[in-house]
Structures are given as C-alpha cells and as structure tokens.
PDB file of the backbone (N, CA, C, O) and the ligand in Angstrom, with CONECT records:
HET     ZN  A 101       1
ATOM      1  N   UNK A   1      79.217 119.954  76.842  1.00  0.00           N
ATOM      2  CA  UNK A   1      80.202 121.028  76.861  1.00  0.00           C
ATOM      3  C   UNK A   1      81.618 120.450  76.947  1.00  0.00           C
ATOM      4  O   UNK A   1      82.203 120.372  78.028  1.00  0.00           O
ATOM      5  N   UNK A   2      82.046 120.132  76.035  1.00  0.00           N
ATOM      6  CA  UNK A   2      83.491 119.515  76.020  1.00  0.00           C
ATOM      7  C   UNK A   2      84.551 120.609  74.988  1.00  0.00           C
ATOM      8  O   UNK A   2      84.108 121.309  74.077  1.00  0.00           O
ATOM      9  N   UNK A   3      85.715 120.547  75.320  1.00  0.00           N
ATOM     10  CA  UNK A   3      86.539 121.575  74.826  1.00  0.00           C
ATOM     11  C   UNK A   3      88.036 120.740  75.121  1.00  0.00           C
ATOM     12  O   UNK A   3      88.366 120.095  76.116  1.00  0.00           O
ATOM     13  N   UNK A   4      88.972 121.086  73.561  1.00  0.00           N
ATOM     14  CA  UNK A   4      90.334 120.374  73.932  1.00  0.00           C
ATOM     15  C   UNK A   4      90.995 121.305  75.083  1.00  0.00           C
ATOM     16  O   UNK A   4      90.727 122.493  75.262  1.00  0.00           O
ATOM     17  N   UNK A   5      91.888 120.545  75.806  1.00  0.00           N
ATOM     18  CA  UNK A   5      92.572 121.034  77.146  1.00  0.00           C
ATOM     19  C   UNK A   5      94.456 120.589  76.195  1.00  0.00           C
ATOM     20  O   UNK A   5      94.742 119.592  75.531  1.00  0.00           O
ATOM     21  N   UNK A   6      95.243 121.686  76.516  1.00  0.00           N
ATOM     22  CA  UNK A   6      96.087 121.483  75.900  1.00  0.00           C
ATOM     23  C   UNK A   6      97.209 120.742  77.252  1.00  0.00           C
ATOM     24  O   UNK A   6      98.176 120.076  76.880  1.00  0.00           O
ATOM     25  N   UNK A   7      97.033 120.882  78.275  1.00  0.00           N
ATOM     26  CA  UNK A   7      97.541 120.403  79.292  1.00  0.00           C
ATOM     27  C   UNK A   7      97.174 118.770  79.111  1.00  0.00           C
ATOM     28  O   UNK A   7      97.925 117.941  78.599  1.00  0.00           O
ATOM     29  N   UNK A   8      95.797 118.507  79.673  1.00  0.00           N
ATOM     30  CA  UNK A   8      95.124 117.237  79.235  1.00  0.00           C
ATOM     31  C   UNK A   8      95.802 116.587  77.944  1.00  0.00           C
ATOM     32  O   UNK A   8      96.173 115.421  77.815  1.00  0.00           O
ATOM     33  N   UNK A   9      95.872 117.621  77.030  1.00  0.00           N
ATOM     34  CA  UNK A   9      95.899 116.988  75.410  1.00  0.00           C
ATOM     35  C   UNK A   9      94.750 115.985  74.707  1.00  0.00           C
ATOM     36  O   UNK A   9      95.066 115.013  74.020  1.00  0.00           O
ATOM     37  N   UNK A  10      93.541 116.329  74.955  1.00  0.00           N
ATOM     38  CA  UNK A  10      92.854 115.447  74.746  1.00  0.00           C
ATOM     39  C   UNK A  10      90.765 116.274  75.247  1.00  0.00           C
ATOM     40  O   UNK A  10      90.459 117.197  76.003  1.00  0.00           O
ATOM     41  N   UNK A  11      90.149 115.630  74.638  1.00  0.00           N
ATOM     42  CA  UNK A  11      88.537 116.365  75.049  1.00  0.00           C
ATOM     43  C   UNK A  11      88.313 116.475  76.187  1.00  0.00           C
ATOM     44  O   UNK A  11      88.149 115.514  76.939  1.00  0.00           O
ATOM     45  N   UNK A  12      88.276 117.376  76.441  1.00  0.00           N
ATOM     46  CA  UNK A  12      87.666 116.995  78.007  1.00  0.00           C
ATOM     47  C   UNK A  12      86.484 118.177  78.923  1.00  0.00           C
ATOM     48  O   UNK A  12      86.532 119.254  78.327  1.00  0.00           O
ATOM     49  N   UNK A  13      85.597 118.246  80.018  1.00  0.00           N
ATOM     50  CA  UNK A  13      84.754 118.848  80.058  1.00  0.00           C
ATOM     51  C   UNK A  13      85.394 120.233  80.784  1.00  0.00           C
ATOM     52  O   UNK A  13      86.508 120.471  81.251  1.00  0.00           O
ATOM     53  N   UNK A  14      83.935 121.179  80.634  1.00  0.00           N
ATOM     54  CA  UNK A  14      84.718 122.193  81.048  1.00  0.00           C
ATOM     55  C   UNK A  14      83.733 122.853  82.163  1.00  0.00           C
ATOM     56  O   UNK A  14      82.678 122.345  82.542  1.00  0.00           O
ATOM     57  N   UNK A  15      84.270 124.059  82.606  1.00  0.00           N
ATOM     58  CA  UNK A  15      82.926 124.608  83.690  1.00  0.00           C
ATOM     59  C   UNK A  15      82.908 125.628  83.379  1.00  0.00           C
ATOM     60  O   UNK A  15      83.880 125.743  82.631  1.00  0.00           O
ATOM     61  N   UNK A  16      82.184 126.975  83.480  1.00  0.00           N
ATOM     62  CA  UNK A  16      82.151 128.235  83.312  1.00  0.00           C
ATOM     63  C   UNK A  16      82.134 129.310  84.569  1.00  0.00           C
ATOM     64  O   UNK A  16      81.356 129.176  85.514  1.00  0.00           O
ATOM     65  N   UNK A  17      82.888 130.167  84.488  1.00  0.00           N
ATOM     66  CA  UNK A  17      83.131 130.927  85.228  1.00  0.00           C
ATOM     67  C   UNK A  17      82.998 132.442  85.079  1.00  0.00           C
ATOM     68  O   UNK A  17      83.797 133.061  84.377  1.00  0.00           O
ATOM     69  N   UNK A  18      82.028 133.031  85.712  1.00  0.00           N
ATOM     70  CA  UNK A  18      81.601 134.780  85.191  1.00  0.00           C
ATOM     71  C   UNK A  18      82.280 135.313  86.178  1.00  0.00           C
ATOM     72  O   UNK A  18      82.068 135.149  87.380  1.00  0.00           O
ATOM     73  N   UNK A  19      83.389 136.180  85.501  1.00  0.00           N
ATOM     74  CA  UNK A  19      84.337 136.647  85.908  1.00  0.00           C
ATOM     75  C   UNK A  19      84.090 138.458  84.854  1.00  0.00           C
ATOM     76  O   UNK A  19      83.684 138.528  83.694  1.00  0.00           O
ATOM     77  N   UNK A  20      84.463 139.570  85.691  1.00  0.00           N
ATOM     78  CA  UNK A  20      84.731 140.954  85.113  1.00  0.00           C
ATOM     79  C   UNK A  20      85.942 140.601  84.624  1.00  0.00           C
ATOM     80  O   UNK A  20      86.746 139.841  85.162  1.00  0.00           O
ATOM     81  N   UNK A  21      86.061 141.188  83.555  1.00  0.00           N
ATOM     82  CA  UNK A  21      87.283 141.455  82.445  1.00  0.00           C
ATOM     83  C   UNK A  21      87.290 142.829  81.681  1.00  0.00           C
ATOM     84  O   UNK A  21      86.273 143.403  81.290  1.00  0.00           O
ATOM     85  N   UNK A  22      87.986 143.069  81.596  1.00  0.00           N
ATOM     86  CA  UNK A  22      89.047 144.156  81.230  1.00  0.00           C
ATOM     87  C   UNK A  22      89.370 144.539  79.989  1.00  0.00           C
ATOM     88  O   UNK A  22      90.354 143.994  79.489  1.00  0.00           O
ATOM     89  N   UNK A  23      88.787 145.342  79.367  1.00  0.00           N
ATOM     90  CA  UNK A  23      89.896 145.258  78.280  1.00  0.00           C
ATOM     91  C   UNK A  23      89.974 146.839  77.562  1.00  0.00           C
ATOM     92  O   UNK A  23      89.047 147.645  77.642  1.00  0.00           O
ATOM     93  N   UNK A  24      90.994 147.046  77.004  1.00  0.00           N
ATOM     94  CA  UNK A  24      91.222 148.723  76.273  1.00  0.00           C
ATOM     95  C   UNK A  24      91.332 148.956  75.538  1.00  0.00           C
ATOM     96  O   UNK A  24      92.411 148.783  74.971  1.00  0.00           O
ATOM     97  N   UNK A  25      90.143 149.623  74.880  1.00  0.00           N
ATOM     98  CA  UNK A  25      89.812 149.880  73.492  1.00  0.00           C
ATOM     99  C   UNK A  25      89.625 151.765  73.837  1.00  0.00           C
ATOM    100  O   UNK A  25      89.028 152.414  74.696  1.00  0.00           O
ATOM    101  N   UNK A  26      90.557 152.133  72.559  1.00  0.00           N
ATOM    102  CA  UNK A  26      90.687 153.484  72.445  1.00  0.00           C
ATOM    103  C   UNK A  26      91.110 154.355  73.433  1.00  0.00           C
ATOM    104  O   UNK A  26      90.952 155.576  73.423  1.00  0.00           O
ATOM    105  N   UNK A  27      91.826 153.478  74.563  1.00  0.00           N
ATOM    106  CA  UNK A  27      92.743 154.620  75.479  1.00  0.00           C
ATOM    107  C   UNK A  27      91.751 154.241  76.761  1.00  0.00           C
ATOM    108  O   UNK A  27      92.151 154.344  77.920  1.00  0.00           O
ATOM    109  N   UNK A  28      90.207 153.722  76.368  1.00  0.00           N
ATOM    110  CA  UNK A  28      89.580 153.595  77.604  1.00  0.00           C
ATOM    111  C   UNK A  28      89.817 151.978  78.336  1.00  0.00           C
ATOM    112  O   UNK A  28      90.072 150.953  77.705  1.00  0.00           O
ATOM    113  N   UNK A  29      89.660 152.095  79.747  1.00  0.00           N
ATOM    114  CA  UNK A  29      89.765 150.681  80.070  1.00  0.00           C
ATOM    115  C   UNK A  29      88.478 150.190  80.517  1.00  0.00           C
ATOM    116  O   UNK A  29      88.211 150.247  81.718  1.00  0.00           O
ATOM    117  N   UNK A  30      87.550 149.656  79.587  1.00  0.00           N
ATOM    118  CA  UNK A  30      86.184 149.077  79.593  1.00  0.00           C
ATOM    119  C   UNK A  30      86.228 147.625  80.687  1.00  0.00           C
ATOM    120  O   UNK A  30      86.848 146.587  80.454  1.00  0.00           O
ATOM    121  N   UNK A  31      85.631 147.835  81.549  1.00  0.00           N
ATOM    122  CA  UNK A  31      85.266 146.304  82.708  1.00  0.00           C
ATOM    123  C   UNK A  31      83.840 145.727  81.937  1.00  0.00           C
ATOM    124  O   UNK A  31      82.850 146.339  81.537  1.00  0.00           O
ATOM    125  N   UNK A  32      84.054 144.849  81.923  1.00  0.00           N
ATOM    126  CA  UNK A  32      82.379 143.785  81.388  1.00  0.00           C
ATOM    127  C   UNK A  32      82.421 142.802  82.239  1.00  0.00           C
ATOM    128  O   UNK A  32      83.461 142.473  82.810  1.00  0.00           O
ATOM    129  N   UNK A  33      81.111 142.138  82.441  1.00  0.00           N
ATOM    130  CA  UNK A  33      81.184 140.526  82.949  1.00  0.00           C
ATOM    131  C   UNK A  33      81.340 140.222  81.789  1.00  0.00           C
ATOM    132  O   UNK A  33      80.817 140.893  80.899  1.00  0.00           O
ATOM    133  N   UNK A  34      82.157 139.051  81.505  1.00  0.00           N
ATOM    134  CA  UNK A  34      82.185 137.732  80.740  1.00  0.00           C
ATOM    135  C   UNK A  34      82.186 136.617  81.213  1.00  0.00           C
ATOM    136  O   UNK A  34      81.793 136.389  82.357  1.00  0.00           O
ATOM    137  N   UNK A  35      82.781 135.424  80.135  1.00  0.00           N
ATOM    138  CA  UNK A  35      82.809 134.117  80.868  1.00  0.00           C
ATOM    139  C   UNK A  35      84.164 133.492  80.220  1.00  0.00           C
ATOM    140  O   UNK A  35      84.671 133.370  79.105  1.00  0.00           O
ATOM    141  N   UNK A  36      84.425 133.199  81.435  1.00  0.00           N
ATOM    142  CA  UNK A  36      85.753 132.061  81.061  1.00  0.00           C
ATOM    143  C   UNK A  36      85.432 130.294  81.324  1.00  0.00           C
ATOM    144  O   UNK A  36      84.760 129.737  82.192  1.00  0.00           O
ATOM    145  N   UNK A  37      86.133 129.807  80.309  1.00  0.00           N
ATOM    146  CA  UNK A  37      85.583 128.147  80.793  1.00  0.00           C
ATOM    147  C   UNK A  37      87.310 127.495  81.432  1.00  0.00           C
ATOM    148  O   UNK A  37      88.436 127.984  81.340  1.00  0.00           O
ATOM    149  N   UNK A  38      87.028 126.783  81.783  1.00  0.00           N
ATOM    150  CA  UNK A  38      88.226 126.148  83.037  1.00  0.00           C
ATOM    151  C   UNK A  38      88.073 124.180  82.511  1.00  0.00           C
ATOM    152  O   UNK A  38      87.010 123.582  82.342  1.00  0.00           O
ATOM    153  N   UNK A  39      89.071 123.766  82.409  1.00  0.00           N
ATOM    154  CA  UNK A  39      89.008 122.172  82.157  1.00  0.00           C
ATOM    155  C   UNK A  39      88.654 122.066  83.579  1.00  0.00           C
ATOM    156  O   UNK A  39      88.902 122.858  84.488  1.00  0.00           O
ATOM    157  N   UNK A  40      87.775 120.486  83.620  1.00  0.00           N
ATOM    158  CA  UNK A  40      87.308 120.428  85.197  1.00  0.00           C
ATOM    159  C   UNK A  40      88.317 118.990  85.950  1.00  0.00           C
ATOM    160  O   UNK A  40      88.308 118.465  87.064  1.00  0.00           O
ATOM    161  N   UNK A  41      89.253 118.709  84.458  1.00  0.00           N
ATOM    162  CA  UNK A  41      90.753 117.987  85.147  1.00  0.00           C
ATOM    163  C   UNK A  41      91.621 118.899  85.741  1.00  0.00           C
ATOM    164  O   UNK A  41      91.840 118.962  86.951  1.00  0.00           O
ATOM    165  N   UNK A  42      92.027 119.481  85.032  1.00  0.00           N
ATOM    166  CA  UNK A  42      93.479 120.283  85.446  1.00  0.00           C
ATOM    167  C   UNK A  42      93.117 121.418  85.664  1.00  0.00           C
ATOM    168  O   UNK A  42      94.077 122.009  86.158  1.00  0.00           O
ATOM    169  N   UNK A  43      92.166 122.148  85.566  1.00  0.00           N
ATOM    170  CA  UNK A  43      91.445 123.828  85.981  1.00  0.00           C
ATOM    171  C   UNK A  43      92.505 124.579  85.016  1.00  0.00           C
ATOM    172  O   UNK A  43      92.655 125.801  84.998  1.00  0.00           O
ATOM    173  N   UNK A  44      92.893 124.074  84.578  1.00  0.00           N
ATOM    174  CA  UNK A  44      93.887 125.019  82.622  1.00  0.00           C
ATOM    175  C   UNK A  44      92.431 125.815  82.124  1.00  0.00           C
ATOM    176  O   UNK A  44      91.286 125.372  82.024  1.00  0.00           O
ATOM    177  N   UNK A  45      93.175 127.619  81.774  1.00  0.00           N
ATOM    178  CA  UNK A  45      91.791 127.724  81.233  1.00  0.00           C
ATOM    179  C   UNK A  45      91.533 127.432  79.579  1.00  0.00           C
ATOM    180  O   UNK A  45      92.465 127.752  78.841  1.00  0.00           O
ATOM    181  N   UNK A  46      90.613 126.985  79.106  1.00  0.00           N
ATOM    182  CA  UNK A  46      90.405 126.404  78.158  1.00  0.00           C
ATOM    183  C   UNK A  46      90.121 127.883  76.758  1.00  0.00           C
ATOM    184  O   UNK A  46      89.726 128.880  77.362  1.00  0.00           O
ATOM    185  N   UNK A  47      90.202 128.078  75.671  1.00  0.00           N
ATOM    186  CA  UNK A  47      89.756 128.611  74.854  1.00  0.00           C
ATOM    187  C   UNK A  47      88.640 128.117  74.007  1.00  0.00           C
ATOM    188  O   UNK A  47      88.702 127.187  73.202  1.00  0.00           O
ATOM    189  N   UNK A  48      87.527 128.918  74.312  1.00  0.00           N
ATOM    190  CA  UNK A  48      86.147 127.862  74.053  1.00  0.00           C
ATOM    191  C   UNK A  48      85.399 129.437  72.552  1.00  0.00           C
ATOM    192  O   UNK A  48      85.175 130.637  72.712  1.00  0.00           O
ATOM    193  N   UNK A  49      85.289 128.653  71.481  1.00  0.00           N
ATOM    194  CA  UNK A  49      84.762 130.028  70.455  1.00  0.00           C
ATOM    195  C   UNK A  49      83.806 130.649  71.191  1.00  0.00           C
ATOM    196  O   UNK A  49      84.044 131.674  71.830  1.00  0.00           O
ATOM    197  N   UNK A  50      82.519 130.006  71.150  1.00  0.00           N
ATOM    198  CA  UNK A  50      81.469 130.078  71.987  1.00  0.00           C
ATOM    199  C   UNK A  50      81.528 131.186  72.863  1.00  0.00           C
ATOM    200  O   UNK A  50      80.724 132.098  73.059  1.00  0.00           O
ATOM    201  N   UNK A  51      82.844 130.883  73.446  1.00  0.00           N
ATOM    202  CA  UNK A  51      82.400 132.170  75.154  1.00  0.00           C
ATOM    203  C   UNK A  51      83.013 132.913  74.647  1.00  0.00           C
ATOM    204  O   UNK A  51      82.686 133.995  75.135  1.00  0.00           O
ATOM    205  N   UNK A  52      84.072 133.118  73.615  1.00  0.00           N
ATOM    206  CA  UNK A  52      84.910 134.015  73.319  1.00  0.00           C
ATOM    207  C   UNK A  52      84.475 135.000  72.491  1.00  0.00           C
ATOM    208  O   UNK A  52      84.972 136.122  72.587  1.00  0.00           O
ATOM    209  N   UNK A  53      83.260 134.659  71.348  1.00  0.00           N
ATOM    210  CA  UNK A  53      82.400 135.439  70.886  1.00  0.00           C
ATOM    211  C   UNK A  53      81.204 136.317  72.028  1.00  0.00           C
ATOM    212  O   UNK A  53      81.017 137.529  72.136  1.00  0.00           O
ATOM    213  N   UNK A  54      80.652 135.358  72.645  1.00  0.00           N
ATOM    214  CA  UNK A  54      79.758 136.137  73.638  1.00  0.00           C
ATOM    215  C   UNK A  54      80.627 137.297  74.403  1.00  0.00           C
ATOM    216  O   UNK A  54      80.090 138.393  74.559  1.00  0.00           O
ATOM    217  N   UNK A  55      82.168 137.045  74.958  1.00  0.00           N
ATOM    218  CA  UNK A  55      82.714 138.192  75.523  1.00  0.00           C
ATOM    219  C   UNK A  55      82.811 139.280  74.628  1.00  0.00           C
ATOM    220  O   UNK A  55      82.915 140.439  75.030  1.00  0.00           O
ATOM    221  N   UNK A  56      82.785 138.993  73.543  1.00  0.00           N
ATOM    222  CA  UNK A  56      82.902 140.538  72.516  1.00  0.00           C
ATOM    223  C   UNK A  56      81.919 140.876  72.552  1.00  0.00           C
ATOM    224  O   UNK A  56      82.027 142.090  72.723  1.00  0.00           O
ATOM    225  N   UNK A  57      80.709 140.582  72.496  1.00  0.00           N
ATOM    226  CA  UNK A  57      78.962 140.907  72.143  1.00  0.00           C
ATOM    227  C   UNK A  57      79.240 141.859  73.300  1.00  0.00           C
ATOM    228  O   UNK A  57      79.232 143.086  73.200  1.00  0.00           O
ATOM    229  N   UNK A  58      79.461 141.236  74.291  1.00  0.00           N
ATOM    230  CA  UNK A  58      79.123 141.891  76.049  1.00  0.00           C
ATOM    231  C   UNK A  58      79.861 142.992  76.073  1.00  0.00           C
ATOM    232  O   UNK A  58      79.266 143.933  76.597  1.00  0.00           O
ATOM    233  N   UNK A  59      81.147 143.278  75.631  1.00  0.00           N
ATOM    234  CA  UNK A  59      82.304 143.973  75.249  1.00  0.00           C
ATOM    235  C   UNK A  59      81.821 144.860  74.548  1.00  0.00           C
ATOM    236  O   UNK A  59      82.075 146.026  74.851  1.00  0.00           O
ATOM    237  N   UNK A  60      80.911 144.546  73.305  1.00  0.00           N
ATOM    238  CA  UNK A  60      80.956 146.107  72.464  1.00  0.00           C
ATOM    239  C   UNK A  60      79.284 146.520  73.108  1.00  0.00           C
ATOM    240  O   UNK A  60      78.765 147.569  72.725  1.00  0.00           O
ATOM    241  N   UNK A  61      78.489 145.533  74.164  1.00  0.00           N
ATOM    242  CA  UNK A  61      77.735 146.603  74.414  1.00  0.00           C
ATOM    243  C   UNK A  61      77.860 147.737  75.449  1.00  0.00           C
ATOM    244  O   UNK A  61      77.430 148.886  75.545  1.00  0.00           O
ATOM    245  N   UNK A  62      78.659 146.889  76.205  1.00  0.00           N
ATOM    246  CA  UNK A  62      79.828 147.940  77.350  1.00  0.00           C
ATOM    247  C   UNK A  62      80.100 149.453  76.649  1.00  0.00           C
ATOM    248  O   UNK A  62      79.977 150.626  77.002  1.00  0.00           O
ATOM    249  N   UNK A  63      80.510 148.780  75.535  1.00  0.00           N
ATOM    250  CA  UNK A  63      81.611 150.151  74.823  1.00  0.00           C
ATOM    251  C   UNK A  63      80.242 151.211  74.835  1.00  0.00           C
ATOM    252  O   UNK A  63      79.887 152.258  75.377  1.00  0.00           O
ATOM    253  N   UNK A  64      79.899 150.524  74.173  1.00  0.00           N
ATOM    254  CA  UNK A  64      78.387 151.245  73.073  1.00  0.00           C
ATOM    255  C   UNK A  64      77.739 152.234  74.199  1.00  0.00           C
ATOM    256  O   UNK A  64      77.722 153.440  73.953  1.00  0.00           O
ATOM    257  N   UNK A  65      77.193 151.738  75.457  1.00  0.00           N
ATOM    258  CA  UNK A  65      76.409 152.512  76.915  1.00  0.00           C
ATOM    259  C   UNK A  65      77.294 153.267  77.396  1.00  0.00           C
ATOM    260  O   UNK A  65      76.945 154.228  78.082  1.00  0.00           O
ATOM    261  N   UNK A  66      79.213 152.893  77.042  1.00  0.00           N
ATOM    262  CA  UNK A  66      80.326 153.311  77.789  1.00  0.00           C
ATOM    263  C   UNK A  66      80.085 153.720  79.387  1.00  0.00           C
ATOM    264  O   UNK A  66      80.435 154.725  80.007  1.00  0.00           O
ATOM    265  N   UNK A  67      79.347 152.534  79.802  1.00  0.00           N
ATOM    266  CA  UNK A  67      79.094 152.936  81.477  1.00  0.00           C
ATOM    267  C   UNK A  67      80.587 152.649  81.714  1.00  0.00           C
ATOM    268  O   UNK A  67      81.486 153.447  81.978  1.00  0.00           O
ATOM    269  N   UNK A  68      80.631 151.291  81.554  1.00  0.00           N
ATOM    270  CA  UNK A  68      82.087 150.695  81.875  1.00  0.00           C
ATOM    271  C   UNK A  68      83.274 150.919  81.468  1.00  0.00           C
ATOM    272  O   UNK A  68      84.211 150.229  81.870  1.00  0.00           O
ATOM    273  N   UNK A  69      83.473 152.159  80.394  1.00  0.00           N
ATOM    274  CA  UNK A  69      84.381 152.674  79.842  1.00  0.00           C
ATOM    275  C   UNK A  69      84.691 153.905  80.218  1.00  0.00           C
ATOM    276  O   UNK A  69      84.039 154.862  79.801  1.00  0.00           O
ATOM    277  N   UNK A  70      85.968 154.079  81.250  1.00  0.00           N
ATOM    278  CA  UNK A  70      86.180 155.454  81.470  1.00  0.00           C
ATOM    279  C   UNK A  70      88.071 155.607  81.364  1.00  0.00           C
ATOM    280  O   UNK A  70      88.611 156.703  81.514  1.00  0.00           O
TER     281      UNK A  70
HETATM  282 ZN    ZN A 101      93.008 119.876  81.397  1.00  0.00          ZN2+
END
C-alpha cells in the first residue's frame, strides 16, 4: 500500500482510516462510513483512487436506502 505524499514528495506508505463523511447531493446531507488513507511519515492525507472510488460505491448506496440522507 504505497501512495505519493505531496508533503514527503516522494512514495511512501500509507494507513487507513474509517472515518463518517459527509457529503450533499440534491439539497440532502448524506453521512456514510468511508475511508481516508493518511502518509504514515507526515500523517498528510494522501489521495489514494482506490479509496476514493470505494467512498462513492458506499456514497451512492447511502443515497439509494437514503437512511443517511435527510
Ligand atoms: Zn508524507
């Protein structure tokens, strides 16, 4: 699990962190768990595709049940 760190400037590893997130689609403010990854030099959070796709999956099934969307 390695990911560039723009702080670092350079590869470096990362950790994952399941954190609720937020986000507002159509006026509603939908909460999901997702995951954020963190460099495990500098704790910068990293932009990883990987988790950033899985937060949308998690995101539109939120929407979809709209438990988490009110
Ligand atoms: Zn870093």
């Amino acid at each position: 699990m390695i990911a560039f760190c723009e702080k670092c400037h350079g590869m470096v590893t990362y950790s994952i962190k399941t954190i609720i997130l937020k986000k507002e689609i159509k006026e509603k403010t939908c909460k999901f768990q997702g995951m954020k990854a963190y460099c495990t030099e500098c704790g910068n959070e990293l932009f990883v595709a990987s988790i950033h796709d899985q937060n949308l999956i998690r995101l539109e099934k939120e929407y979809k049940n709209s438990n988490g969307c009110k």
